[in-house]
C-alpha positions as CSV (number, residue, x, y, z in Angstrom):
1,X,-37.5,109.6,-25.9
2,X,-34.7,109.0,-23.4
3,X,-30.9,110.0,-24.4
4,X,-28.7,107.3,-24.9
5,X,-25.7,107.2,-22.8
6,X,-22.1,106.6,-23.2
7,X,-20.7,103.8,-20.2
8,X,-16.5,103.6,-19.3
9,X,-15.3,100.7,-17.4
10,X,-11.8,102.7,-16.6
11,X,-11.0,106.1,-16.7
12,X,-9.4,106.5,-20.3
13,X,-12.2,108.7,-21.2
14,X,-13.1,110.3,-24.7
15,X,-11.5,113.8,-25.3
16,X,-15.3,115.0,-25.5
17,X,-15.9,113.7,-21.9
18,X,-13.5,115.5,-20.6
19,X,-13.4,118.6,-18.3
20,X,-17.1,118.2,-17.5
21,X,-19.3,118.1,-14.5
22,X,-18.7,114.6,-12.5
23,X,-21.1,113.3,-10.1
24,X,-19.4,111.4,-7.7
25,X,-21.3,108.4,-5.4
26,X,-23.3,104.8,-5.5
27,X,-26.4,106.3,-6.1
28,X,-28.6,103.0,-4.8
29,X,-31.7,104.2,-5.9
30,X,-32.0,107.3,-7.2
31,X,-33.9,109.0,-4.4
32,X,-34.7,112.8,-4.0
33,X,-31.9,113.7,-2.7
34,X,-29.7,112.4,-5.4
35,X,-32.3,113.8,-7.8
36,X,-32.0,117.3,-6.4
37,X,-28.1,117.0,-7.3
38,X,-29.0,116.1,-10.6
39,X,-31.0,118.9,-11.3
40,X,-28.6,121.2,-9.9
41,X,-25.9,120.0,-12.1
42,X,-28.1,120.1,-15.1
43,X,-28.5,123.7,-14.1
44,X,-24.4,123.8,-13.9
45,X,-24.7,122.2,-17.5
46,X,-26.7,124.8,-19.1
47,X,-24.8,127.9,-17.4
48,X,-21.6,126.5,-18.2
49,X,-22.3,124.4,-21.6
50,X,-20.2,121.5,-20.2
51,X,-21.3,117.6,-20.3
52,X,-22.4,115.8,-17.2
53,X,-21.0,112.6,-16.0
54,X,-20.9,109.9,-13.2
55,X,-18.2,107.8,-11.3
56,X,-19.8,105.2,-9.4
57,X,-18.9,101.7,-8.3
58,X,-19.1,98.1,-8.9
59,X,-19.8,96.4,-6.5
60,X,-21.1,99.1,-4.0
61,X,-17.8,99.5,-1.7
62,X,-20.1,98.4,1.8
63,X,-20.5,95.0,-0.3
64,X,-16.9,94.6,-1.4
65,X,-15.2,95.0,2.4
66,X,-18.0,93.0,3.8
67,X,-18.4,89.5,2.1
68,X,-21.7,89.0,4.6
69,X,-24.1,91.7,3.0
70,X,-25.7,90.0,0.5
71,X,-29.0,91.7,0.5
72,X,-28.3,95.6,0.9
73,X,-29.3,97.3,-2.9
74,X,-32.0,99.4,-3.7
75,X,-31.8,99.0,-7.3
76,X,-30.1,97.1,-9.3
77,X,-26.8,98.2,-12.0
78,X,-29.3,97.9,-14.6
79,X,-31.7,99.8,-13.0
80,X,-29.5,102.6,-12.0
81,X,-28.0,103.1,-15.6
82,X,-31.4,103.5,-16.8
83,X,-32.4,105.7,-13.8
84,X,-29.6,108.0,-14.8
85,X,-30.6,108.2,-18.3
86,X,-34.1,109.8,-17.4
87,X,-31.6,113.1,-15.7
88,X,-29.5,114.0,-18.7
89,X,-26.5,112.5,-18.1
90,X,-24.1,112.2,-21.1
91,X,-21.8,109.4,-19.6
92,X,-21.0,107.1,-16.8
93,X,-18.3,105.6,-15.6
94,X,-18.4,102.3,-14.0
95,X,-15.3,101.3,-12.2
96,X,-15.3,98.3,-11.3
97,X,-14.2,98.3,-7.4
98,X,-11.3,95.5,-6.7
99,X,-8.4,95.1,-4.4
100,X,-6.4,97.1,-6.4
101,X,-8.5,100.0,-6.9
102,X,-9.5,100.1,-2.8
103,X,-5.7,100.5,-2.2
104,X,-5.4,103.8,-4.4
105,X,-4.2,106.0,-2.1
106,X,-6.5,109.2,-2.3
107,X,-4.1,111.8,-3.4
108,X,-3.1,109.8,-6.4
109,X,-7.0,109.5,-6.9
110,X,-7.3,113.1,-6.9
111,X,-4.4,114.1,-9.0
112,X,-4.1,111.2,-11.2
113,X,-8.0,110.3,-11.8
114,X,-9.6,113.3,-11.0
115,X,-7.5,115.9,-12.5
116,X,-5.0,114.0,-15.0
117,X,-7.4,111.8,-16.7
118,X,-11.2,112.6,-16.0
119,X,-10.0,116.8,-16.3
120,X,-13.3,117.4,-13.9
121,X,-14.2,120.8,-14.2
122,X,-16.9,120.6,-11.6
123,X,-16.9,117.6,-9.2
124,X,-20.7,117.2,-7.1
125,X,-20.1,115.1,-4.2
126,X,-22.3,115.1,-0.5
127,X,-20.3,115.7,2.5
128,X,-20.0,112.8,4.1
129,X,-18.0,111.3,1.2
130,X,-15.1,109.2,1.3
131,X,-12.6,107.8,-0.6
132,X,-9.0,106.4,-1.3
133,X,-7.0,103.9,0.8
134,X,-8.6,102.8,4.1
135,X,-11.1,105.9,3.4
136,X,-8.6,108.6,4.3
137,X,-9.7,110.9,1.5
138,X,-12.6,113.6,2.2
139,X,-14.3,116.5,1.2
140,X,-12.2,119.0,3.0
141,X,-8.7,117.4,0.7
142,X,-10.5,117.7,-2.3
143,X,-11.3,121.3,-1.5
144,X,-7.5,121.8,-0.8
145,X,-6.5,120.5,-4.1
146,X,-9.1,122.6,-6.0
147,X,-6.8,125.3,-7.6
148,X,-3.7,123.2,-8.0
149,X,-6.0,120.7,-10.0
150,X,-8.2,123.5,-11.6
151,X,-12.2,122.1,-10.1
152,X,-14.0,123.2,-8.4
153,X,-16.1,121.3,-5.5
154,X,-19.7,121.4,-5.3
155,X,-22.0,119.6,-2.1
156,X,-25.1,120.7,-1.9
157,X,-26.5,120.4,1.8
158,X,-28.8,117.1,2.0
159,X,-32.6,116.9,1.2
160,X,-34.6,117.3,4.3
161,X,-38.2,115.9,4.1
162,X,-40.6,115.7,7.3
163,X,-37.1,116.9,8.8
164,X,-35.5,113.9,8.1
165,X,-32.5,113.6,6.0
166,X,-33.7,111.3,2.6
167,X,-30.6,108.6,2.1
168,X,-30.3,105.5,1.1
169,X,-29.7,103.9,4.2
170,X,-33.1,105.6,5.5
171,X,-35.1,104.1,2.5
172,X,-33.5,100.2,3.1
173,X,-34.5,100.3,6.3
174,X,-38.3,102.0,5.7
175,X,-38.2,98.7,3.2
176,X,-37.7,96.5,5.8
177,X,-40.2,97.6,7.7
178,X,-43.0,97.6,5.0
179,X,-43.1,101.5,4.6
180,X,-43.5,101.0,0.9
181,X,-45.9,104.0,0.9
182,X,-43.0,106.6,2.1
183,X,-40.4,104.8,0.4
184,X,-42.0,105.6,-3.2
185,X,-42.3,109.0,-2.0
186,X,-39.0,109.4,-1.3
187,X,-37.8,108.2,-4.1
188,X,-40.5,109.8,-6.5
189,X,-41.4,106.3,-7.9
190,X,-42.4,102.8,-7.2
191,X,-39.6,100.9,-5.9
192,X,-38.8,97.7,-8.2
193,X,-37.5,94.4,-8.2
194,X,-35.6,92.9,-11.5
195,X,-35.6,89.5,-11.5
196,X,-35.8,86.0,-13.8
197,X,-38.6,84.0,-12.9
198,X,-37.5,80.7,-11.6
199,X,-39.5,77.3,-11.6
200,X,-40.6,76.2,-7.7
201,X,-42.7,73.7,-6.2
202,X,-46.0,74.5,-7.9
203,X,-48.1,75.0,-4.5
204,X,-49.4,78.2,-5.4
205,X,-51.0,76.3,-8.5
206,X,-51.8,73.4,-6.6
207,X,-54.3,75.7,-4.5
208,X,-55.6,77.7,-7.2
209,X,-53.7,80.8,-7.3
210,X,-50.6,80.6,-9.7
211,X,-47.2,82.1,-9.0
212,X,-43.8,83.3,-11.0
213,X,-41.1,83.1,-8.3
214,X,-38.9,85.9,-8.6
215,X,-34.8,85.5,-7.6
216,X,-34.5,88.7,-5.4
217,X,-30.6,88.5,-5.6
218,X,-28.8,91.3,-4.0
219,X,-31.8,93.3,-3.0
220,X,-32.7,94.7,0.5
221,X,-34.9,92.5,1.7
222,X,-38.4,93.6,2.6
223,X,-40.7,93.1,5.1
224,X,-42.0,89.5,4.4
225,X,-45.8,89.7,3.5
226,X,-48.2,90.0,1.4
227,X,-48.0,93.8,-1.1
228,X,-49.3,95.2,-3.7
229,X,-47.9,95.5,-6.7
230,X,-47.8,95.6,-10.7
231,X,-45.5,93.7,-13.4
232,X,-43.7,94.2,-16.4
233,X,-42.0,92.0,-18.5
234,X,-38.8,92.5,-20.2
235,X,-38.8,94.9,-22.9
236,X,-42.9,95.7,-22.6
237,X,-44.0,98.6,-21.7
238,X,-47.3,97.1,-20.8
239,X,-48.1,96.8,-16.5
240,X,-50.1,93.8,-14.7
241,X,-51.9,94.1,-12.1
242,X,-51.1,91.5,-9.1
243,X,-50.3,90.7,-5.7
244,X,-46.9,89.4,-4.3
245,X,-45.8,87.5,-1.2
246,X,-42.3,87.6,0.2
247,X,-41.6,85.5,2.9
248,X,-40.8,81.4,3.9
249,X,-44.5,80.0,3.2
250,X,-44.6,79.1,6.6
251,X,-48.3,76.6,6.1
252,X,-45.7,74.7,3.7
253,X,-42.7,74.9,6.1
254,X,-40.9,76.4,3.3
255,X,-37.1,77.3,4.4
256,X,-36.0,79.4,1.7
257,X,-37.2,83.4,1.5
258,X,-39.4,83.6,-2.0
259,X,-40.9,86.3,-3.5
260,X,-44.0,84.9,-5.2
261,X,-46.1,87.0,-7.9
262,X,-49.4,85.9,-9.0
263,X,-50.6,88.1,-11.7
264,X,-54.1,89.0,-12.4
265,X,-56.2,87.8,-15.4
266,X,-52.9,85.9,-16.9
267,X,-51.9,83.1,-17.8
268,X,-48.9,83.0,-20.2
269,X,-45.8,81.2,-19.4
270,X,-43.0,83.6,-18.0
271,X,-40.3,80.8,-16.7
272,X,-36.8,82.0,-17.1
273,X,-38.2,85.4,-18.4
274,X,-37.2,88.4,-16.7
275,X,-39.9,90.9,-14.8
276,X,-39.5,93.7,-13.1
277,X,-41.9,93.9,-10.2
278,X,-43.1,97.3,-8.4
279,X,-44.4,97.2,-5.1
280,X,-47.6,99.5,-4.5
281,X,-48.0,99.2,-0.7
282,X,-48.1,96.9,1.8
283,X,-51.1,94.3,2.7
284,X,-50.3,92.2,5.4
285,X,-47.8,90.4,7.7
286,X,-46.9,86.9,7.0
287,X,-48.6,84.2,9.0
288,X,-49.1,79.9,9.1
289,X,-52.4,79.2,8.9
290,X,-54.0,75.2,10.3
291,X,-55.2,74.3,6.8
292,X,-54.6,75.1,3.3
293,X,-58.6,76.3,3.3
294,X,-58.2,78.9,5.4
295,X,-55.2,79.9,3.5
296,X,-57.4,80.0,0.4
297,X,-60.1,81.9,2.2
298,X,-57.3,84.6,3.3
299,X,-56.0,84.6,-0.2
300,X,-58.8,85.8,-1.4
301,X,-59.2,88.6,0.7
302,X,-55.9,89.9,-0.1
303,X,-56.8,89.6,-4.1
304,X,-59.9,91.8,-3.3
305,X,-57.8,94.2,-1.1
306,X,-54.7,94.6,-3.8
307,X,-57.7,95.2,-6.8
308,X,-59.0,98.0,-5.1
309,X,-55.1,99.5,-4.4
């Protein structure tokens, strides 16, 4: 059964919560390499018999200074929460990141966050990270700071695989180009989609092979073509089986980037319900075709390919 977990919004944190291990960092999709931090600081946990939190952001900081990058997340807030659930954290805090908070200048996020009201015992972050006012705040200052505000720093070196450093800016961009394959391996699971199904112009019914249009949102967008891939709906622990296209529809000059889902052996009405799609691996590129015969004909190729996946 998975833990419950206790979520802050600000910093005021219960006594309990307090001088524990904190995991700093967005997290966007809980690959390997964040997993290997948590498993370290569940080893910290046991040796030390403290509680383990997080402080991570909302919005991701990249998306709040840049207005333009819609479609950058891995996961989802949801997602993640539940993510972090699964690696024995006790609590999380979600701060929500404004204006205000970019502008905290990062020695009053050090001594007044850090060490006046969180009390961090142990604080987990990788080296590259940044923080405080026009990102003047690093690792090497919060190392200064560490016996005056009684923590101690802890950055395990990053997870090499195939001598590549796993990150989450290496697993966006393996997603845009199709690599759905390496990305599940690098993040120990099938990489998902949350969405609410939306109503669209019916074509996929029209021709015989019925959709649920998913709203992508914020996602990274991947490579547009056909995949792979299973469903779940909301609160089910039950999979289907199915194929997905993501792309403009180009035989119906379609303009706007869909992701459309037809599920096999199903037939139940799923408008304005929420699935969560997982893509298996990737089928084909996107393409027009002259007719909406040979479109069928291809169609049908695809469903044979994905049933055997």
């Amino acid at each position: 059964m998975v833990k419950s977990i206790k979520i802050y919004n600000n910093f005021n944190i219960n006594l309990s919560h307090q001088r524990s291990i904190i995991l700093i960092g967005n997290f966007d999709g809980l690959h390997l390499g964040h997993q290997k931090l948590f498993e370290l600081a569940k080893q910290y946990k046991k040796k030390y018999s403290l509680k383990v939190g997080v402080l991570t952001f909302e919005p991701m900081p990249k998306m709040f200074f840049n207005n333009n990058l819609k479609n950058f997340r891995i996961s989802n807030q949801k997602q993640k929460i539940n993510l972090l659930k699964k690696f024995d954290v006790d609590f999380v805090i979600l701060k929500k990141f404004d204006k205000k908070f970019s502008n905290t200048k990062s020695i009053s996020f050090i001594k007044s966050i850090l060490s006046k009201k969180i009390k961090a015992k142990f604080i987990f972050v990788s080296n590259n990270f940044r923080f405080g006012n026009k990102r003047e705040g690093n690792v090497k200052q919060l190392i200064k700071y560490e016996s005056l505000c009684k923590y101690k720093i802890v950055k395990p070196k990053p997870l090499l695989k195939n001598k590549k450093v796993i990150s989450s800016s290496l697993i966006r961009t393996l997603i845009q180009n199709g690599k759905i394959k390496q990305v599940n391996s690098f993040l120990n699971r099938e990489w998902s989609i949350q969405g609410k199904v939306q109503k669209g112009r019916q074509l996929g019914k029209k021709i015989g092979f019925p959709t649920a249009n998913i709203d992508i949102e914020n996602y990274v967008l991947a490579k547009p073509g056909v995949y792979a891939v299973k469903a779940k709906k909301h609160n089910s622990s039950k999979f289907i089986k199915g194929i997905a296209n993501l792309g403009y529809r180009p035989t119906f000059n379609q303009k706007k980037l869909l992701l459309e889902v037809h599920l096999f052996n199903f037939s139940e009405n799923l408008y304005n319900k929420y699935l969560t799609i997982y893509f298996k691996k990737f089928i084909r590129n996107e393409k027009k075709f002259k007719n909406i015969g040979q479109l069928q004909r291809q169609i049908k190729i695809d469903l044979l390919k994905a049933k055997k996946i």
